[in-house]
N, C-alpha and C positions, 0 to 999 in steps of 0.2 A: 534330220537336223538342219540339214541345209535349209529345204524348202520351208523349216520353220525362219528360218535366220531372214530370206528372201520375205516373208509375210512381214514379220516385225518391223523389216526396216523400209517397206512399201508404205508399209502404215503410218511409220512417223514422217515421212516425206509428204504423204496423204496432209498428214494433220497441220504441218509446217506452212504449206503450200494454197490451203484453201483459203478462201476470204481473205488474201490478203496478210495470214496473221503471220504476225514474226516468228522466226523460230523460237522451238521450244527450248524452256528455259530448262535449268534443277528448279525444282520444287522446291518452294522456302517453308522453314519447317516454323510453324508457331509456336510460341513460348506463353504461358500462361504468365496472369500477371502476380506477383507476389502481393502473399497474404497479407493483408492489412487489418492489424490489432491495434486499437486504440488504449491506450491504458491512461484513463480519464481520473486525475487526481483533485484533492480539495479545493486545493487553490496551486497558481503558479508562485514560483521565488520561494518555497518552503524546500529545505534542503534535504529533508530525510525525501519525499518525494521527487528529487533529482537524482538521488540515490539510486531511489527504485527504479529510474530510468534507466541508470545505465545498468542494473540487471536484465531489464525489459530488452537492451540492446545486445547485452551481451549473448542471450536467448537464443536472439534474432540472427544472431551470427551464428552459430552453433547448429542453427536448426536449418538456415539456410531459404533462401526465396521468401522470406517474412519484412516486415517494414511496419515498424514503428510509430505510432501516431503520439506522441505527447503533449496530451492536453489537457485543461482546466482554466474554470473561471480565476478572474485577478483577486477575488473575494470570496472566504470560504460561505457562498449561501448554494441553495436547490437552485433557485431561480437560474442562477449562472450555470448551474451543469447543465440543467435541461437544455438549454441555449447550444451549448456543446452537445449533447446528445443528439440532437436534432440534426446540427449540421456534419456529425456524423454518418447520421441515416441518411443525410442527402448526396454526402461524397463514396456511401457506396461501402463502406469497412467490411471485412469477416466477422471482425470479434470486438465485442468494447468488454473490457475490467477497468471498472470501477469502484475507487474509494470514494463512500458517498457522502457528502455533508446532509442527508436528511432519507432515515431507511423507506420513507415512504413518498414522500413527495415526487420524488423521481421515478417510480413507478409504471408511470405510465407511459409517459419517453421510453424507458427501456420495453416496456411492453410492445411498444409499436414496432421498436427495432427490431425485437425477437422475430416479429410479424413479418419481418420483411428477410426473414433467414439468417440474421446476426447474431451468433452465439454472444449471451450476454454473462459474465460472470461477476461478482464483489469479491474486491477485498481489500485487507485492513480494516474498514468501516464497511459494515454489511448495510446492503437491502434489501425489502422486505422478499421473503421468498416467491408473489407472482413475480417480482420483474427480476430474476436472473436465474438460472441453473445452478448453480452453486456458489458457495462463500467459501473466499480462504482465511482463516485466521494465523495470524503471524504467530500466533500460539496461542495452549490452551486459555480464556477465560477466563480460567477459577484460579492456574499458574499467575498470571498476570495478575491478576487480583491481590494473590498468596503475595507477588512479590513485591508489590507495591508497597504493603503493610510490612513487608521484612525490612524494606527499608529505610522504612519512616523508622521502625526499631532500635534498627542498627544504628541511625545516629543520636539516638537518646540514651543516655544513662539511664544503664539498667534495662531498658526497653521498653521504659516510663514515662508521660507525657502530652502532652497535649498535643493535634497535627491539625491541618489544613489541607484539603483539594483544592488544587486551581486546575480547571478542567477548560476547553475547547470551547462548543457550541452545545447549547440546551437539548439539542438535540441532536450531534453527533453521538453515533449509534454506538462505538466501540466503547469512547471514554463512558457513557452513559453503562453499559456491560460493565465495565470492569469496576464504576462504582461501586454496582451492585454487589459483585464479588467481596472489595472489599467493607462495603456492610455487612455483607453475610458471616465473612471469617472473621469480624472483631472479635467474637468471640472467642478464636483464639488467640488474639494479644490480648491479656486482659490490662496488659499496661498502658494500651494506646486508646485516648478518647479524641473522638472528631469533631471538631469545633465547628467549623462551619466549609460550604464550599462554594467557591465564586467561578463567573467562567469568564474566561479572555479573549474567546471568540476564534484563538487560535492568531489573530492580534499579535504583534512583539508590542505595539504600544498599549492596547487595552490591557493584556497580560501584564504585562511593566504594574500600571496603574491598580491592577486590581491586587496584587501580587504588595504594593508597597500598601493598600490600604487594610489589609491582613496584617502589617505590622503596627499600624496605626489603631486600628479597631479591635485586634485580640493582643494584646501583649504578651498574652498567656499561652500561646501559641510560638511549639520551639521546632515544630519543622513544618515546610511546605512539602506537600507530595503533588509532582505537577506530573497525569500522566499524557504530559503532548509536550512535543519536540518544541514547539515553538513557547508552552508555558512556564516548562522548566528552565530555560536558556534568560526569559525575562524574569523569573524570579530570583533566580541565581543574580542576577543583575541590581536588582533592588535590596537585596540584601544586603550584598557589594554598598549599593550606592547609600544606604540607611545606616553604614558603619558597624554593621550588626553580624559580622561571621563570627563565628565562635558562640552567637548565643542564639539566631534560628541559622537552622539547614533547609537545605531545599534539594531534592531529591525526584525519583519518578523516572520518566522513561522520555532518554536524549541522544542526541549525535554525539560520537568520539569527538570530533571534528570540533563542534560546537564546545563542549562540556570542560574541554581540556584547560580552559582558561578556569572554569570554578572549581574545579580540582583541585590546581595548584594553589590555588587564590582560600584554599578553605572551606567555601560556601557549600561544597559540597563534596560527602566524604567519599559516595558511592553511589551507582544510578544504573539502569536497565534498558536494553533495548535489543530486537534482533536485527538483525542486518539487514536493511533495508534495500540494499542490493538482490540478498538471495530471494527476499520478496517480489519485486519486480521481476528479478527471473521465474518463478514459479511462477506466477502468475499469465505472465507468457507460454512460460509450456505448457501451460492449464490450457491456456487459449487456444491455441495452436492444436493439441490433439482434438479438441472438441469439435474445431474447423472439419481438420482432418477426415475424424469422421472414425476414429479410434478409440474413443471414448466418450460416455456421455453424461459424467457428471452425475446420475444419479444416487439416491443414497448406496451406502452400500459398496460400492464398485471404487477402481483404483484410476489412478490416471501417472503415466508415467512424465519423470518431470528433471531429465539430464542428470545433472552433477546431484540434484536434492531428493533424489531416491524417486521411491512411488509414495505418493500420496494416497489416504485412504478417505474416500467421504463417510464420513458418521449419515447416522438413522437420520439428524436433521435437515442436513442436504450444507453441512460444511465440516470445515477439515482443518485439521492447525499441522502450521510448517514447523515450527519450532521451538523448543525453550527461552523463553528469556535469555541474558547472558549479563553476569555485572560488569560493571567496568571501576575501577577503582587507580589509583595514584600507581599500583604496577604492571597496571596493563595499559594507561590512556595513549601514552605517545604512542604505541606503535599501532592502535586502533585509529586515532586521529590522523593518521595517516592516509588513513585506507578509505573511511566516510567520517 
């Protein structure tokens, strides 16, 4: 033992002493750099998507050595994400989720990302399935659908009448989905027929504008179903400002936060949406194990996702977080609280 002791310590003197070099240090231990998820939303200034950020944060904490990219174009178009996509792939990310303003245009941006090793997932608003591994839906399709049409119901006598869609962009993917839905289950309202549907681009001013020209152009028309945060909030608004609560509604899927003023104000009796917090975190934990390298998204298979259970992806390669949830005159305060 000794003669070992005498070796070892010949040798660091050896090593200290040759060329000159300075003694030896400790050894500085590397840290890897934290994972970087992008969670690339429609536009910025939309509040239900600020929301979802601080779920994307709150994730991020939880899960530890992760960091947050929050971004999106000033205007919900493709053109702007791609722009963001891009300079994504140039700074290097692990993960982009993505809510898209156009299922396929974007495509190809994400395709190249994938190419470069970036786990790419959608959600809220899906993309086509070559450019991402999987989609998350904030809940079922057909649910959303069902409850859109519950509501437009609920605030008609009888659950009789004539309604309206104010939707988003011509081609956002989700509101486009949940139209379909509720085309499909008119059938069972058979009290409710759809007069027409305009889109507001997702807009507070074009919404505003399209939202008060449905009062102008159908008078016959006694509720609005707006299912986008930023359609419902301006039509609840125009109604307001046309003198007209009590004889249409406006309805659909909105912020606590936001909504609480037509609430109280009448415009509106009762309205839906999930938590767009627990979206942003799932969406990050989605991220995050794909990174990982513990899960891969494919159909079929699960992916674990903190406080919001395990997720299970269906046959088509997406997956829904949650039920709808109403919100009505004795729940708003203490939801408008929260987002």
């Amino acid at each position: 033992m000794k003669l070992t002791r005498r070796l070892f310590a010949t040798a660091a003197v050896a090593l200290t002493m040759s060329a000159g070099l300075a003694p030896v240090m400790a050894p500085v231990v590397a840290h890897a750099a934290d994972m970087k998820i992008a969670l690339v939303v429609k536009s910025l200034g939309n509040g239900f998507f600020e929301a979802a950020d601080k779920g994307a944060e709150e994730a991020a904490k939880e899960l530890g050595g992760v960091k947050i990219i929050y971004t999106g174009p000033t205007t919900t178009t493709a053109e702007g994400q791609i722009e963001v996509i891009n300079s994504l792939i140039a700074q290097g990310v692990d993960a982009i989720a993505i809510s898209a303003n156009d299922p396929d245009a974007v495509v190809p941006a994400l395709k190249k990302a994938m190419s470069r090793g970036i786990k790419v997932i959608s959600w809220d608003s899906g993309v086509a399935p070559a450019g991402r591994i999987m989609h998350l839906n904030p809940s079922s399709n057909a649910l959303i659908g069902k409850m859109c049409l519950k509501l437009a119901a609920d605030h008609l006598p009888d659950g009789k009448g004539d309604f309206a869609i104010l939707s988003a962009t011509t081609t956002s993917t989700n509101q486009n989905i949940w139209i379909g839905e509720m085309k499909k289950q008119l059938k069972d309202f058979p009290g409710l027929k759809l007069v027409t549907t305009v889109y507001g681009d997702d807009l507070a001013d074009k919404s505003y504008r399209e939202a008060k020209g449905i009062l102008t152009s159908h008078p016959e028309v006694k509720v609005i179903v707006a299912p986008t945060t930023v359609g419902v909030l301006a039509a609840s608004q125009a109604v307001k400002d046309a003198g007209m609560i009590g004889k249409v509604y406006v309805t659909g899927l909105g912020l606590p936060s936001e909504m609480a003023g037509a609430i109280k104000s009448g415009a509106t009796k009762e309205f839906a949406i999930w938590n767009p917090i627990d979206l942003g975190y799932t969406a990050t934990e989605i991220a995050y194990h794909l990174v990982k390298g513990d899960a891969t998204g494919k159909p079929g298979t699960t992916v674990p996702a903190g406080r919001m259970g395990t997720i299970k992806i269906g046959d088509n390669g997406e997956a829904a977080m949650a039920d709808p949830f109403i919100y009505d005159a004795k729940n708003i305060d203490k939801f408008s609280k929260i987002f």
